[in-house]
Every structure is written in structure tokens, then in C-alpha cells.
N, C-alpha and C positions, 0 to 999 in steps of 0.2 A: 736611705736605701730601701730602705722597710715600706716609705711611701709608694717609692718607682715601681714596688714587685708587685703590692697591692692595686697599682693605676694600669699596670701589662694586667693583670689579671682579671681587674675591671673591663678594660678594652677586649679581651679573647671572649670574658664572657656575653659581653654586648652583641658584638662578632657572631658568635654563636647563634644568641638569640634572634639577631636576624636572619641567617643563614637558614632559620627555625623556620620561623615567618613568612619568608618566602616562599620556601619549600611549601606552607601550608597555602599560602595563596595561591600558588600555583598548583595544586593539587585539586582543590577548589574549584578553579576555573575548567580546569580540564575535567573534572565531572560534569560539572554544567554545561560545559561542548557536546559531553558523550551524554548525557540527559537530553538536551536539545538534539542532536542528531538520533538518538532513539525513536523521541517523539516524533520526529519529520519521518524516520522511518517506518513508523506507526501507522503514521496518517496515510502516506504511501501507498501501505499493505492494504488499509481499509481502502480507498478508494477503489486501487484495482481490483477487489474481492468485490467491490459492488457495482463496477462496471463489467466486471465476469458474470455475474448474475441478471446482470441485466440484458447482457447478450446472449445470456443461456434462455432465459424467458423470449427474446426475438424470435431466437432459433426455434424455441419449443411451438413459438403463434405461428412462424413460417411453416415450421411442419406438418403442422394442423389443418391449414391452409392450404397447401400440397395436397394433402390427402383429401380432404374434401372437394377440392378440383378435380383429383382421379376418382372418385367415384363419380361426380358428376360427370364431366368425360363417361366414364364407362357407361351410366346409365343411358346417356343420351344413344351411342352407339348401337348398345344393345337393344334399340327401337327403332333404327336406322332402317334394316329390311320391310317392318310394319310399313312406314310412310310409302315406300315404293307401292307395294301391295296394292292400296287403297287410294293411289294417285287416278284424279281421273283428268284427261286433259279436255 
């Protein structure tokens, strides 16, 4: 009788310690989901922060560019009367 109570108590506590186990592998694994899905979110964030930047510098060559077209434009213009002036045909 003595054997039986000690062999249920063997078995609950075996029981247990697996129930333990698993819990800790799976807990485990599920960090290492959420580590790997961090890091992918990571990489993510850096890429668009440096494709943002890359197209802020575009933007900023484009505008540059712009600008130096209107002045030129303007300059040209504002010599446009001169040429008539001094046309001889």
C-alpha cells in the first residue's frame, strides 16, 4: 500500500515536472519569436529612416536646382530689353 502512494506521488510529481518544462520551453520559444520579430522590426525602422533621408537629400539637390534655374531664368530676362536695343538687322 505504502509502495502504491509513494508510485501516485512519483507519477504527480514527474507530471509536474513536465507540465514545468514545457511551460519553460515554450516560453522560450516565444521570446525568441518576439526577439526575432523585434529585430526584423528594427531593421525595418532603419531602412525607412535611411530611405527618408535619402529622399530628403533629393529633395533638398532638387530645390537647389529649382532655384538656381530661377535665377538664371531671371537673369537671362532681365537682359532681354538690352538685346532689342542693340539689334541691327
Amino acid at each position: 500500500m505504502l509502495n502504491a502512494i509513494n508510485t501516485k506521488i512519483l507519477l504527480a510529481i514527474l507530471a509536474a515536472l513536465t507540465v514545468i518544462g514545457g511551460a519553460v520551453l515554450y516560453q522560450r520559444d516565444q521570446t525568441a519569436k518576439a526577439a526575432a520579430s523585434a529585430a526584423k522590426a528594427a531593421a525595418i525602422l532603419q531602412q525607412q529612416k535611411k530611405e527618408a533621408d535619402e529622399q530628403k537629400e533629393r529633395d533638398e539637390a532638387f530645390r537647389k536646382q529649382v532655384e538656381a534655374d530661377k535665377k538664371r531664368h531671371k537673369s537671362a530676362a532681365a537682359h532681354e530689353g538690352k538685346t532689342w536695343k542693340t539689334y541691327i538687322p
